[in-house]
C-alpha positions in Angstrom: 3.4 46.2 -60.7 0.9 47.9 -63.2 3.8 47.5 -66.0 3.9 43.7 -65.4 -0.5 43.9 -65.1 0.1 45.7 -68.9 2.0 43.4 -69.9 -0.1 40.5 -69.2 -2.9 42.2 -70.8 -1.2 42.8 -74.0 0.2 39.0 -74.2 -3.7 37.8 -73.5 -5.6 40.4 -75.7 -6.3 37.9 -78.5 -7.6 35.2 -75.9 -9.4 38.0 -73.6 -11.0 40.0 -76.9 -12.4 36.7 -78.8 -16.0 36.5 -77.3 -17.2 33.3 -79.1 -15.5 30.1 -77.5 -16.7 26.7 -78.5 -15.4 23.6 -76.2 -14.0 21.2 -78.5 -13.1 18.6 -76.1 -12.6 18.4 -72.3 -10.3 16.0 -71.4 -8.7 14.5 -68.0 -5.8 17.1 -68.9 -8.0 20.0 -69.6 -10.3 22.3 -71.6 -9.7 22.6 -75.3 -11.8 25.1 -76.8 -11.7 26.7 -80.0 -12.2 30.7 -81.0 -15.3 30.4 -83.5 -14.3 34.8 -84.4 -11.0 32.9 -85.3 -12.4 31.2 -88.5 -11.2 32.0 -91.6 -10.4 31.0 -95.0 -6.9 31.0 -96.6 -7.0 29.4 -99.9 -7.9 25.8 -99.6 -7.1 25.8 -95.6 -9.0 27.2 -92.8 -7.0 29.0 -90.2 -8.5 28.5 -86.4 -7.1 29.7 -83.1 -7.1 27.0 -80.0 -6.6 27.1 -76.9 -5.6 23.9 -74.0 -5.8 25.0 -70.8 -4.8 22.7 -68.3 -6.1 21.5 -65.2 -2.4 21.2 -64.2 1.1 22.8 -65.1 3.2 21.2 -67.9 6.7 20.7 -68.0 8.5 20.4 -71.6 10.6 17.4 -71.4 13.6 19.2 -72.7 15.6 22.0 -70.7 15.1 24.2 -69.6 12.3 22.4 -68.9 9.9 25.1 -68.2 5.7 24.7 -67.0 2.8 26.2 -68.8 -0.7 26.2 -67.7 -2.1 27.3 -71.4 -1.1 26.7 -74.9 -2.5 28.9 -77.7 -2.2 27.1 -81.1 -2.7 29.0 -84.8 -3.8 26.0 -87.0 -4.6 25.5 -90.5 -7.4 22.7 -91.4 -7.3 20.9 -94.6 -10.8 20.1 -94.4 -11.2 18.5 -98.0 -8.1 16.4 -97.2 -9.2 16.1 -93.3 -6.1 16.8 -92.2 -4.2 19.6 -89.5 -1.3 21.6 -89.3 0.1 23.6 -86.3 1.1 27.3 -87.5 2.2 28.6 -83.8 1.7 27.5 -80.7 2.6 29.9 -77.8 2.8 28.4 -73.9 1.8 30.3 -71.5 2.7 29.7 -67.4 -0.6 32.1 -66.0 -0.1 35.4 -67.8 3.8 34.8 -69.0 4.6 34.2 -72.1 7.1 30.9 -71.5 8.1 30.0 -75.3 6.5 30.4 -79.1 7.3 28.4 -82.0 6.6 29.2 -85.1 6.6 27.7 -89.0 6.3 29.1 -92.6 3.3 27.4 -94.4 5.6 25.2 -96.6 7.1 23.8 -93.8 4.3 22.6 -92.2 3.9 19.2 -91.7 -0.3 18.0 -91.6 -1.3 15.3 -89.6 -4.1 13.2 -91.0 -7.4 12.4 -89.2 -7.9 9.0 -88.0 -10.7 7.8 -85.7 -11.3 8.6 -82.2 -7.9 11.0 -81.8 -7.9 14.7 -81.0 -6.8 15.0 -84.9 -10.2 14.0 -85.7 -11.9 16.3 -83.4 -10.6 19.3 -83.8 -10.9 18.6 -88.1 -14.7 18.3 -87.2 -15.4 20.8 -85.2 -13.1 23.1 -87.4 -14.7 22.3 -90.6 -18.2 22.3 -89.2 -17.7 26.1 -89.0 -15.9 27.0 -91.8 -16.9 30.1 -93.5 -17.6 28.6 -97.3 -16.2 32.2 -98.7 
């Protein structure tokens, strides 16, 4: 039991050790909040750490089709070019780690902001905040 309690702590440490959450948006679906100690630059992007957690478990559509409760996304946010790009996203069913993915910076693709989408948002709230250095 207090191996499975350790490993739960290690898994959450980045979400349990940030101290500055800002809500970004809450939604029907859930909380999406963003780790202000996350911001930082990289080049022309701003790299952010988010976190959904849900009012109810997911279930990914393909098999094995596993639930999640949480989902911690890495992002970068062109904030000249308002646009986002998902680094890594890890899902996360309570304390368990369910699935990460995970791209090189070439390979991501960036979504444009457009009006009234969670796109847009996140790019404002993001960009609001970013260091200028």
């Amino acid at each position: 039991m207090y191996k499975r309690i350790a490993v739960a702590a290690i898994l959450f440490w980045p979400l349990l050790a940030a101290a500055d959450w800002q809500i970004v948006a809450d939604t029907s679906l859930g909380q999406l909040r963003l780790d202000k100690d996350s911001l930082s630059r990289d080049g022309k992007y701003t790299k952010a750490v988010l976190v959904y957690q849900f009012k109810q478990q997911q279930r990914f559509s393909a098999p094995p089709k596993d639930v999640f409760d949480n989902r911690q996304d890495d992002v970068l946010i062109d904030c000249s070019g308002q646009a986002l790009g998902i680094q890594r996203s890890r899902f996360f069913d309570k304390v368990r780690l369910v699935t990460t993915t995970a791209q090189a910076t070439e390979n991501i693709k960036f979504k444009q902001s457009a009006p009234n989408t969670m796109v847009e948002t996140v790019v404002k709230a993001v960009c609001a905040l970013t260091p200028t250095k």
